[in-house]
C-alpha positions in Angstrom: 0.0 0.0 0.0 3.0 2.3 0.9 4.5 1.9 -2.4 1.5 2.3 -4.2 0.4 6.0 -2.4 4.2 6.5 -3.6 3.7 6.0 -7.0 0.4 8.1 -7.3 2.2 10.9 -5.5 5.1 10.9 -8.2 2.7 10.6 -10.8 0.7 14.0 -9.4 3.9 15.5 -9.0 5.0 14.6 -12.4 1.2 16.0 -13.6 2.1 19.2 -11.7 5.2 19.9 -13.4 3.7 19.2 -17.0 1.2 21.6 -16.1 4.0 24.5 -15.4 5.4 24.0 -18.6 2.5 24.0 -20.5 1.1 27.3 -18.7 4.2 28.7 -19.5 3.9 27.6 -23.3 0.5 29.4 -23.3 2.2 33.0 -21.6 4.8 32.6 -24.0 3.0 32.4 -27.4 -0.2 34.7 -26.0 2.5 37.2 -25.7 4.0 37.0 -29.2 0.7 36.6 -30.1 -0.2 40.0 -28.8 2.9 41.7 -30.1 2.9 40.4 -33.5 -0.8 41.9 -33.9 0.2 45.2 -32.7 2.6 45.2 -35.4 0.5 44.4 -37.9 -0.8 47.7 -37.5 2.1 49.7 -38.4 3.1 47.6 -41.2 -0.6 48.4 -42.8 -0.2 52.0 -42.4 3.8 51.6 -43.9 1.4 49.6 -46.8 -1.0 52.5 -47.1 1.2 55.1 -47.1 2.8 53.6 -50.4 -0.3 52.8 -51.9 -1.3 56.3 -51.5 1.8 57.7 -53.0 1.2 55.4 -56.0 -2.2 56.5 -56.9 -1.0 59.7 -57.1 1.7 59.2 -58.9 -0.6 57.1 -61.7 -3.1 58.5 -63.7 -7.3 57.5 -63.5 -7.1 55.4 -66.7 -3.7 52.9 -65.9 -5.5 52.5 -62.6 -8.7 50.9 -64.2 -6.6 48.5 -66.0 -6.4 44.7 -64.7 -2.9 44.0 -63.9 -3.3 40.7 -61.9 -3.3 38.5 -65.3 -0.4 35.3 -64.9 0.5 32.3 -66.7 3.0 30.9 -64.3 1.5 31.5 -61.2 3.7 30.7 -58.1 3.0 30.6 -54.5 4.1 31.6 -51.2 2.6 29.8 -48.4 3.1 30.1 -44.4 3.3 26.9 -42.2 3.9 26.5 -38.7 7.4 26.9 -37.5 7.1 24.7 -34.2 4.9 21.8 -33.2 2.4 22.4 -30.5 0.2 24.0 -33.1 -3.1 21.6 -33.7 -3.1 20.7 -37.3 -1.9 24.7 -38.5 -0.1 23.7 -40.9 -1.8 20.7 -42.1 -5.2 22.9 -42.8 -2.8 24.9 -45.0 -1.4 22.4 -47.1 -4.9 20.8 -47.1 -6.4 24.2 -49.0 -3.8 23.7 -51.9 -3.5 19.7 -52.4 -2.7 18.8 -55.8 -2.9 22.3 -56.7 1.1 24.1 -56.7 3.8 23.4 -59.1 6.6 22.2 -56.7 9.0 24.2 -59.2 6.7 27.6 -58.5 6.0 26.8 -54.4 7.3 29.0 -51.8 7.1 27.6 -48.4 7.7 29.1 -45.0 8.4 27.4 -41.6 9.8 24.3 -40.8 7.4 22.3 -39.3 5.4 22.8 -42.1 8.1 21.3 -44.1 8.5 18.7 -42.9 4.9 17.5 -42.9 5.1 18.5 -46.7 8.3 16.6 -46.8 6.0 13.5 -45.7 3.0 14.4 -48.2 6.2 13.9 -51.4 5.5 18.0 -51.9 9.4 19.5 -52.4 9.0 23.6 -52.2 11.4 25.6 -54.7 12.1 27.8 -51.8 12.1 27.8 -48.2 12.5 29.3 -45.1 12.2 29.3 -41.2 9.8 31.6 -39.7 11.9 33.8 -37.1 10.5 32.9 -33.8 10.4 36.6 -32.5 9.1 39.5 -34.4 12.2 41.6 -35.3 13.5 38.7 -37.4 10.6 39.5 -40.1 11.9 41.9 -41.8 14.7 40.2 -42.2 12.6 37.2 -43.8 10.7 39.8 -45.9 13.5 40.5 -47.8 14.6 36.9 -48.2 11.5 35.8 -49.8 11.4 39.2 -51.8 15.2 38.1 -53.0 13.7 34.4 -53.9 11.0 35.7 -55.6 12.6 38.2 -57.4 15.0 35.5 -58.7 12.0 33.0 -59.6 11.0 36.5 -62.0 13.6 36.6 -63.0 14.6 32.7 -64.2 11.4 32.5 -65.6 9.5 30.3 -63.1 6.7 32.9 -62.3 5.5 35.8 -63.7 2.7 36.1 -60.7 2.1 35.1 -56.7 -0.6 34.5 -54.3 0.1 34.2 -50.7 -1.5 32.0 -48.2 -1.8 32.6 -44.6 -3.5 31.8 -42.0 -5.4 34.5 -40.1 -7.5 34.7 -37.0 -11.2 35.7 -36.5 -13.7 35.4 -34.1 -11.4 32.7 -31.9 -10.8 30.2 -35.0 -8.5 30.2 -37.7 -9.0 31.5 -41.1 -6.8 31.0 -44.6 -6.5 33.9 -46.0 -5.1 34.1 -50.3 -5.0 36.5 -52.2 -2.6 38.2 -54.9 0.4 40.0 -54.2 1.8 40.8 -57.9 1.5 41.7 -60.5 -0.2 44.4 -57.9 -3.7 44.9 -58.8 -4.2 48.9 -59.3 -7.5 49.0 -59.0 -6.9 48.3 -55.3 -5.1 51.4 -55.0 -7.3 53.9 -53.0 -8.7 56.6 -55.2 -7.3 60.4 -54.6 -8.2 63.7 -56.1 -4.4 65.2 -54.7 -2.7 66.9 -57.6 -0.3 64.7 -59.5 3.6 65.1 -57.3 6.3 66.8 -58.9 8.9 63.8 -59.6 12.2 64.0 -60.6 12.5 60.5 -61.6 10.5 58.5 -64.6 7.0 58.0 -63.4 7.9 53.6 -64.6 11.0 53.8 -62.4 9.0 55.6 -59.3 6.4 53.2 -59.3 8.7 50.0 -59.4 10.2 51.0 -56.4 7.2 51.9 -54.6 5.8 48.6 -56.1 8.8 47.1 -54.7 8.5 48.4 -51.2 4.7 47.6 -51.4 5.4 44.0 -52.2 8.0 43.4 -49.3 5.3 45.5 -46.7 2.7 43.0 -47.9 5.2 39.9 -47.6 5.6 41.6 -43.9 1.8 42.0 -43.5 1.2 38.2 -44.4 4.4 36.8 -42.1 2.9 38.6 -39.3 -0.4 37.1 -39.2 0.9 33.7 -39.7 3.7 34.0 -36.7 0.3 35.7 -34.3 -2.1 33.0 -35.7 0.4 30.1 -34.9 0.8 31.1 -31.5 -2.8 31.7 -31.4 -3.3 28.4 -32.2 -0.5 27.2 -30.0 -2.8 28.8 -27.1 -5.7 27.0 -28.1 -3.8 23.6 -27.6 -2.2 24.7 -24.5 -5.2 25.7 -23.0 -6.6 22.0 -24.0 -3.6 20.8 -22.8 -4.1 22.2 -19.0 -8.1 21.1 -19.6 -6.7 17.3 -19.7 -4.4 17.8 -17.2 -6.4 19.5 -14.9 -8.6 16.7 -15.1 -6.3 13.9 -15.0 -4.5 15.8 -11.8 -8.4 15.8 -10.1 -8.4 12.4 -11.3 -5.3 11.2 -9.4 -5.9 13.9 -6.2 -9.0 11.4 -6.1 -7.8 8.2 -6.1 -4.8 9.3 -3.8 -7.3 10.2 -1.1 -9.2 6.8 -1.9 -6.2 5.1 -1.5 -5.0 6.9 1.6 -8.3 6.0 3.4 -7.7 2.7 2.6 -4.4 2.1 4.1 -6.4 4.0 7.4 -8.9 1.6 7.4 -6.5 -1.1 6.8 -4.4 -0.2 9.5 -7.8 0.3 11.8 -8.9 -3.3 11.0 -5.1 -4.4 11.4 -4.7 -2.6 15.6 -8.5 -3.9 16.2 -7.8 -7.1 15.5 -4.0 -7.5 17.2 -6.0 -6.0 20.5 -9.0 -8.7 20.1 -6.2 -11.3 19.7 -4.3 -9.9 22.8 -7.7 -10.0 24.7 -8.5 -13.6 24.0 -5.2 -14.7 24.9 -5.4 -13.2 28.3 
């Protein structure tokens, strides 16, 4: 009996500890979580503040024209980077099964690879996503670099990105087209045209260029706050179970407990009846 209350007190113990690490899974990603929503916002007003500058740089009429035509359509996709994410990555590569040339697929995180990896899908490109915020950027211009190159070989001559998003407490893929940019998505503005001292083609490819990497940084950042999102939802499952299974244990350890009372009750009562029949 002494053995056995030992063994369900190192279990509890061992439930106890599991439950510190996972609570301090869940502080961990809620708080990447929260910054990499606050940045979000910044790098859409960085994103607007170009656009803006574009539409007044082109006329009414180029603006109406549709731009987003491609006949080697490549794709950039955002996986998870770490386990401990429910099935994030596999609901992405789900949305796009049997549909990407490997030679024109652009994939992102290394979890996510490797569950490609296991699906026989081999990316062109890929990448790890940075596992704190400031190391973005840095991936921005990586895939801007790879892409650029793909141009530039041939492979593509357009991109969609896929991410995942979150709304209303669940996850949400989110595609759309990042070039050729689509100038009818430009806001509208009635602001004189700027006085530029470079060609109005070689002004709007860089702007189209910065636009392209702020929208790369736009997509990288909801897929790093809905992974950790995610990862919070399966913590917080996590520390259901264990919660349960720790009430579950904390049970039959008092069960037990009363047991070896009540065996050691029986066990004194009957010594003292034997003592009294032998006198």
């Amino acid at each position: 009996m002494t053995e056995r209350l030992a063994d369900i007190s190192a279990r509890i113990d061992g439930i106890r500890q599991l439950g510190a690490v996972v609570n301090a899974m869940k502080g961990i990603a809620a708080a990447r979580a929260h910054v990499a929503r606050t940045q979000v916002v910044a790098v859409d007003s960085y994103a607007a503040s170009i656009a803006g500058a574009m539409s007044r740089v082109l006329n009414n009429d180029i603006m109406k024209g549709d731009t987003c035509a491609a006949d080697r359509l490549g794709l950039l996709i955002f996986c998870s980077e770490q386990g401990f994410a429910g099935a994030f990555s596999e609901r992405v590569l789900d949305s796009i099964e049997g549909e990407p040339n490997p030679a024109s697929l652009f994939l992102i995180g290394a979890r996510g690879l490797s569950i490609a990896a296991a699906r026989g899908i081999t990316p062109h490109w890929t990448a790890p996503l940075p596992s704190h915020t400031p190391g973005i950027p840095k991936l921005a211009d990586q895939i801007t670099t790879a892409i650029y190159d793909a141009v530039a070989e041939g492979r593509i001559d357009g991109l969609d990105v896929l991410f995942t998003g979150w709304a209303s407490g669940r996850p949400t893929l989110i595609r759309k087209r990042l070039f050729p940019i689509d100038l009818a998505d430009l806001p509208p503005t009635t602001a004189e045209r700027p006085l530029m001292q470079l060609p109005q083609d070689t002004l709007i490819a860089a702007l189209g260029q910065d636009y392209f990497n702020a929208q790369v940084c736009k997509a990288a950042l909801h897929a790093f706050a809905a992974e950790n999102e995610a990862r919070m939802e399966a913590m917080t499952a996590a520390g259901s179970q264990i919660a349960r299974e720790l009430e579950t244990f904390q049970a039959t350890l008092r069960r037990v407990r009363q047991e070896a009372i009540t065996a050691e009750i029986i066990e004194l009562s009957t010594g003292a009846a034997a003592a009294d029949a032998a006198w």
